[in-house]
C-alpha positions in Angstrom: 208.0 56.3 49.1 211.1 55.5 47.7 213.6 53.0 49.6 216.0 54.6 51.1 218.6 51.6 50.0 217.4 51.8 46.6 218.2 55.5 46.3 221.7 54.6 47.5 222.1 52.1 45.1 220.8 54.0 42.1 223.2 56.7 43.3 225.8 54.3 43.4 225.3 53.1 40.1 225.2 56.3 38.1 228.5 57.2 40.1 229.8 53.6 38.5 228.3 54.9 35.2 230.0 57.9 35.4 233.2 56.8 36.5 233.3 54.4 33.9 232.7 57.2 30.9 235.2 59.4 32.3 237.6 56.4 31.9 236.8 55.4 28.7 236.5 59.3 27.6 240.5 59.6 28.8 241.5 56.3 27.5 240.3 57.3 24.4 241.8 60.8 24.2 244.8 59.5 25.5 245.5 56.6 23.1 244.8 59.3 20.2 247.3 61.6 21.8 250.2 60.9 18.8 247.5 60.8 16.0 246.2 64.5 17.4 249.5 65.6 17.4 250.4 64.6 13.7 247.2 66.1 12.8 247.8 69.5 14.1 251.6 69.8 12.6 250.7 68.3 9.2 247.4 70.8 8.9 250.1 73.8 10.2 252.7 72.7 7.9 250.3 72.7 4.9 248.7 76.1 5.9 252.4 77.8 5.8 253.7 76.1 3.0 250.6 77.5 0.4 249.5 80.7 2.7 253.4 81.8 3.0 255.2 79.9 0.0 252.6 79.6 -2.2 251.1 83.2 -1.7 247.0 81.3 -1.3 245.7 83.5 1.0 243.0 81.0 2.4 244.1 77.7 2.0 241.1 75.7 3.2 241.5 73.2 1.0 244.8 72.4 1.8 243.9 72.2 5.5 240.9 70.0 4.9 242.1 67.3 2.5 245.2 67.0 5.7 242.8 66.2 8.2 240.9 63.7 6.1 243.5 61.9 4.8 245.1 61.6 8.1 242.1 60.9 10.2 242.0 59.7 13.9 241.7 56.5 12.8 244.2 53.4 14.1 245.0 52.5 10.2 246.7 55.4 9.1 249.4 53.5 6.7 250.4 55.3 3.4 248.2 53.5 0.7 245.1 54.7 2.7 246.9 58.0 2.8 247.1 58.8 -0.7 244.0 56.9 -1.5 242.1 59.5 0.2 244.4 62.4 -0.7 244.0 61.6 -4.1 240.3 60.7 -4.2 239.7 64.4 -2.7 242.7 65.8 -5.4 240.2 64.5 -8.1 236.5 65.7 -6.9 238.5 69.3 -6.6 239.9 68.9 -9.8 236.5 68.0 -11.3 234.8 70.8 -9.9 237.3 73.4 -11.1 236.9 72.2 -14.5 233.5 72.3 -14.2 234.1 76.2 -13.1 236.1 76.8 -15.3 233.9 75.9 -18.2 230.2 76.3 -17.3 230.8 78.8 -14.3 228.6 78.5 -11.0 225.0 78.1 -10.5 222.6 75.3 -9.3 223.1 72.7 -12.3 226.7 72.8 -12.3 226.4 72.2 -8.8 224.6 69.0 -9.2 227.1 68.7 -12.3 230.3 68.8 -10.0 228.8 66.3 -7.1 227.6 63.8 -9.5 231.2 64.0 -11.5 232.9 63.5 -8.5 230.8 60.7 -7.0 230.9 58.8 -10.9 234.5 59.1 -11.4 236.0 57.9 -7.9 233.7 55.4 -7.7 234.8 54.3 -11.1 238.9 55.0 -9.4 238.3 53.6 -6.0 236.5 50.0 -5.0 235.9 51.7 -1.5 232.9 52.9 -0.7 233.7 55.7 1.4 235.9 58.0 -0.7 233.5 59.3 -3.4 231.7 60.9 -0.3 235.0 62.5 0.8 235.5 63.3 -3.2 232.0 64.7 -3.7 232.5 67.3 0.0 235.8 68.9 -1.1 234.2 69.1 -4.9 230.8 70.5 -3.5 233.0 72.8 -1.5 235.0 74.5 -4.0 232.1 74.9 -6.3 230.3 77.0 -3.8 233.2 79.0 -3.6 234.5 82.3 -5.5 237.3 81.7 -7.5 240.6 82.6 -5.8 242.6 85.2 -6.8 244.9 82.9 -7.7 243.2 81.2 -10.7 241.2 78.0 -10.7 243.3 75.3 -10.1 244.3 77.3 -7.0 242.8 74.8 -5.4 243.9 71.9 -6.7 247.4 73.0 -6.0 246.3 73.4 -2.5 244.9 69.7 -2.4 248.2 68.4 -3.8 249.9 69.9 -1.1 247.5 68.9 1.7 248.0 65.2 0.5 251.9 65.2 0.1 252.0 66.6 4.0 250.1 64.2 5.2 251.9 61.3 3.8 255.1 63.0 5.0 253.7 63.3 8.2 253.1 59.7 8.4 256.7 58.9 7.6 258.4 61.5 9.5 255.4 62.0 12.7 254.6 58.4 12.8 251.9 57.4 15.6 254.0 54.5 16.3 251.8 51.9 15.1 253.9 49.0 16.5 251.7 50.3 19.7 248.5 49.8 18.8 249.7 46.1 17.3 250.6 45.2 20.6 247.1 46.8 22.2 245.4 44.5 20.0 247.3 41.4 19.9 247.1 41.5 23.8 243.4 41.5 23.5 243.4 38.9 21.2 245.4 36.8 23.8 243.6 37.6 26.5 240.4 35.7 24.5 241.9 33.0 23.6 243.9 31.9 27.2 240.4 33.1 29.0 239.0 30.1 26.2 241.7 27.8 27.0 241.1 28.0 31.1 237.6 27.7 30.0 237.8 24.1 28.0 240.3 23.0 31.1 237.1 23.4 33.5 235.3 21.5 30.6 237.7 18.8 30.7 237.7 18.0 34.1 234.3 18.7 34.8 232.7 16.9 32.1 230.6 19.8 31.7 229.3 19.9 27.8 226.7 23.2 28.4 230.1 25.3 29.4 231.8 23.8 26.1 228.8 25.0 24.1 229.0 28.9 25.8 232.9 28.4 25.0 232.1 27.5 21.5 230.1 30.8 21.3 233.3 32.7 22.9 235.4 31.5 20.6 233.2 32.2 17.5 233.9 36.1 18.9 237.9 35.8 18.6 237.5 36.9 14.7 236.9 40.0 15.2 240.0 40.5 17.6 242.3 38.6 15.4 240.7 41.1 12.3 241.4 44.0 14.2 245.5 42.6 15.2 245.8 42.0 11.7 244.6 45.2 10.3 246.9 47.3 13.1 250.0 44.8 12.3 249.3 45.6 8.0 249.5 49.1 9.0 252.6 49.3 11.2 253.9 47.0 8.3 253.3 49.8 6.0 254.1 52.9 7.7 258.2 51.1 8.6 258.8 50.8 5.6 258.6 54.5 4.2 259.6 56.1 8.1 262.9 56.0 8.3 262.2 55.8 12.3 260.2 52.6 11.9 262.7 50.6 9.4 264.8 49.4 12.2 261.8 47.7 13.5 260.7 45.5 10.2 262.0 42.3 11.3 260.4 42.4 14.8 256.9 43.6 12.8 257.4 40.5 10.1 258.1 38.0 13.4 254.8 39.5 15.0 252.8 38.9 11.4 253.9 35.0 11.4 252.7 35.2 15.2 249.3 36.8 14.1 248.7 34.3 10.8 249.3 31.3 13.1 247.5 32.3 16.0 244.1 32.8 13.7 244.6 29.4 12.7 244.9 28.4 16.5 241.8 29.9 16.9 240.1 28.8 14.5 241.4 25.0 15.4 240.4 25.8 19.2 236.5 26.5 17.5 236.7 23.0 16.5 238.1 21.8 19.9 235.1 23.5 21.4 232.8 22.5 18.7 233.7 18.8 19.2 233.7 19.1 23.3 229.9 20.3 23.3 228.8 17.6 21.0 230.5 14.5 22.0 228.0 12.1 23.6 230.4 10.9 27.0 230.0 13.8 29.6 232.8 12.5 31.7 236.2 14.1 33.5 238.9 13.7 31.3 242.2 14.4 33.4 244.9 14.2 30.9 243.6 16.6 28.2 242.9 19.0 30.9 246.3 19.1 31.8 247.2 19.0 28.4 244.9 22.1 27.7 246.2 23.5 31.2 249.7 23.1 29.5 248.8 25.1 26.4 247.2 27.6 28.5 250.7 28.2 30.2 252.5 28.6 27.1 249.8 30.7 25.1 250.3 33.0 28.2 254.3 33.0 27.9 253.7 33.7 23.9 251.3 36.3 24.8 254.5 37.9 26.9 257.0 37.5 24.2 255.6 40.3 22.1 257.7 42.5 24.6 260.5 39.8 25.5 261.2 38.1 22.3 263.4 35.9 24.2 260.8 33.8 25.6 259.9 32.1 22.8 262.0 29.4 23.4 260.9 28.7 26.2 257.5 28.7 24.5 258.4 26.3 22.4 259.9 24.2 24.8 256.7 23.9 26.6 254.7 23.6 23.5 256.8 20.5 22.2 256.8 18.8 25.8 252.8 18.8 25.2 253.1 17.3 21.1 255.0 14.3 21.8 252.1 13.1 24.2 250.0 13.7 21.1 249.2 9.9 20.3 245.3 8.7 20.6 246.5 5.6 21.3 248.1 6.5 23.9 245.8 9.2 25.8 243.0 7.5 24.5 243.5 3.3 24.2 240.8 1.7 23.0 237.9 4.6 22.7 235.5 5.3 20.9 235.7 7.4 17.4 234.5 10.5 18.8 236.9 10.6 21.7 240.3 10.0 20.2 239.5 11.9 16.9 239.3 14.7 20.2 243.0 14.1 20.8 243.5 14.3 17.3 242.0 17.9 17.0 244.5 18.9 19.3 247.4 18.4 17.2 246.8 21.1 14.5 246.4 23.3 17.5 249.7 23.1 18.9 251.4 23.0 15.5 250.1 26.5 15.3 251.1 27.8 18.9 254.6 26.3 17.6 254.5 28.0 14.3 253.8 31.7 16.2 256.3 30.9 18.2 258.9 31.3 15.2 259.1 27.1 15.1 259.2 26.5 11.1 256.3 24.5 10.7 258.2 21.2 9.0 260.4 21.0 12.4 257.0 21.7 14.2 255.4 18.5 12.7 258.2 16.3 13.5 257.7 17.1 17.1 254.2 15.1 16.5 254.1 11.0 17.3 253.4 9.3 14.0 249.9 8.2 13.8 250.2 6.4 10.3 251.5 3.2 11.5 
């Protein structure tokens, strides 16, 4: 028989399970909200414009190459836009040729999808669009001809394309939002990995600097995905005239985002040096150094929404570089523990350079090590 205590607990965890999908199922819907509702007034706006301006009396096309080059995706910025748009423009236009001049049937099918594959892959470095190309072309050669004519269609795909980047202009999904979502990720990483290497430091502890070496080595892909959601909201403010007002606050974040992926790649070598040096000891000051830069990576991590904390973020960064001197935190070591001290310095200059410190003013905030 069956224990009662582990039914309850395999109840329990399913529950968890479940809970936790039905989270993740409305987080998702939610934070796709403004791209669902620029999707369904661009794809109306293109169906009126060719069903009741035009005189199309089934725009598919129109309707179709809106939703793909819009997409639910987070990276919606023009260039994508009318990369798609026009990749899809061109397998339609390929196929109505092909129509045009050899009619329909089973080679001009294979005709019109291998067209459409050659020729935007020849157009287009990215993989994806000859696929999206080679659907729209495959569709419209199964079709009849519309009353219209043959490049019926094509009309309709020029259409589709122009609506959608109007729609990202004029509907933006407010990009500057999904920036912050992932910058705030990003910080949360790297100040978990900074509370991490203070443990290290006092401890001693060289196994937990080697699993904080591997945690750190995963920061890329957070500081990829900032970047990517920063590019965009970069490129959507400057054709929405809703989103201009915003460019400077959008170039600040980009020099916070450049300089932080050099923090973290500096704080991989921190990490990298912790778990191989040879003296597993405490080491007091450069935990409260690190503690230090904890605190203000936190503060920095604030300013995204309360730009006027970065000076105090620099403040606190600046107290922490002029104790920078391996001589002085580090009299008389070894090698391997003041080149330590040393590896923290690039690290702060970059904390000071997201903070909006130019980085010539940041370096003279270092002791001189030369002499």
């Amino acid at each position: 028989m069956t224990d009662p205590a582990a039914r309850v607990s395999d109840r329990s965890s399913r529950r968890d399970r479940w809970n936790s999908e039905v989270r993740a199922a409305f987080e998702r819907t939610s934070g796709s909200a403004p791209a669902i509702l620029q999707l369904v007034v661009a794809v109306t706006v293109a169906y009126a414009i060719c069903h009741f301006l035009l005189g199309h009396q089934y725009p598919i096309v129109a309707v179709t190459v809106t939703l793909s080059s819009l997409g639910l995706v987070l990276d919606a910025r023009p260039r994508r836009v009318i990369e798609m748009a026009a990749a899809m423009t061109v397998g339609i236009l390929l196929s109505e040729v092909i129509l045009l001049l050899f009619g329909q049937g089973l080679w001009q099918f294979s005709l019109t999808v291998l067209a459409a594959l050659v020729v935007t892959r020849i157009l287009s470095p990215v993989p994806g669009l000859p696929i999206f190309a080679a659907v729209q072309a495959s569709l419209v050669s199964l079709m009849q001809i519309p009353p219209g004519g043959p490049f019926t269609r094509t009309g309709d795909a020029i259409v589709g394309g122009l609506v959608a980047l109007a729609a990202t202009a004029l509907i933006p999904r407010d990009p500057r939002r999904a920036a912050r979502r992932e910058a705030l990720k990003f910080f949360s990483a790297f100040s978990a990995i900074l509370s991490q290497l203070v443990t290290v430091l006092r401890l001693g502890d060289r196994e937990t600097a080697e699993l904080v070496l591997s945690q750190a080595r995963g920061t890329q892909d957070l500081i990829e995905r900032w970047r990517s959601s920063l590019d965009s909201a970069v490129a959507i403010s400057r054709i929405s005239p809703f989103l201009r007002r915003h460019g400077r606050e959008l170039a600040e974040l980009q020099t916070m985002q450049v300089n932080m992926d050099h923090a973290a790649r500096n704080l991989r070598v921190i990490s990298r040096r912790l778990s191989v040096i040879p003296d597993s000891r405490p080491r007091q000051q450069l935990a409260e150094i690190m503690a230090g830069l904890q605190s203000a990576t936190s503060m920095l991590a604030q300013s995204i929404d309360r730009p006027e904390l970065r000076p105090l973020v620099r403040q606190s960064l600046v107290l922490v570089a002029i104790t920078l001197d391996p001589r002085v935190l580090a009299p008389g070591e070894a090698f391997s523990e003041q080149a330590l001290v040393v590896s923290l310095r690039p690290l702060v200059l970059d904390l000071l350079a997201a903070s909006g410190m130019p980085l010539d003013e940041a370096r003279r905030t270092l002791p001189d090590i030369t002499t």
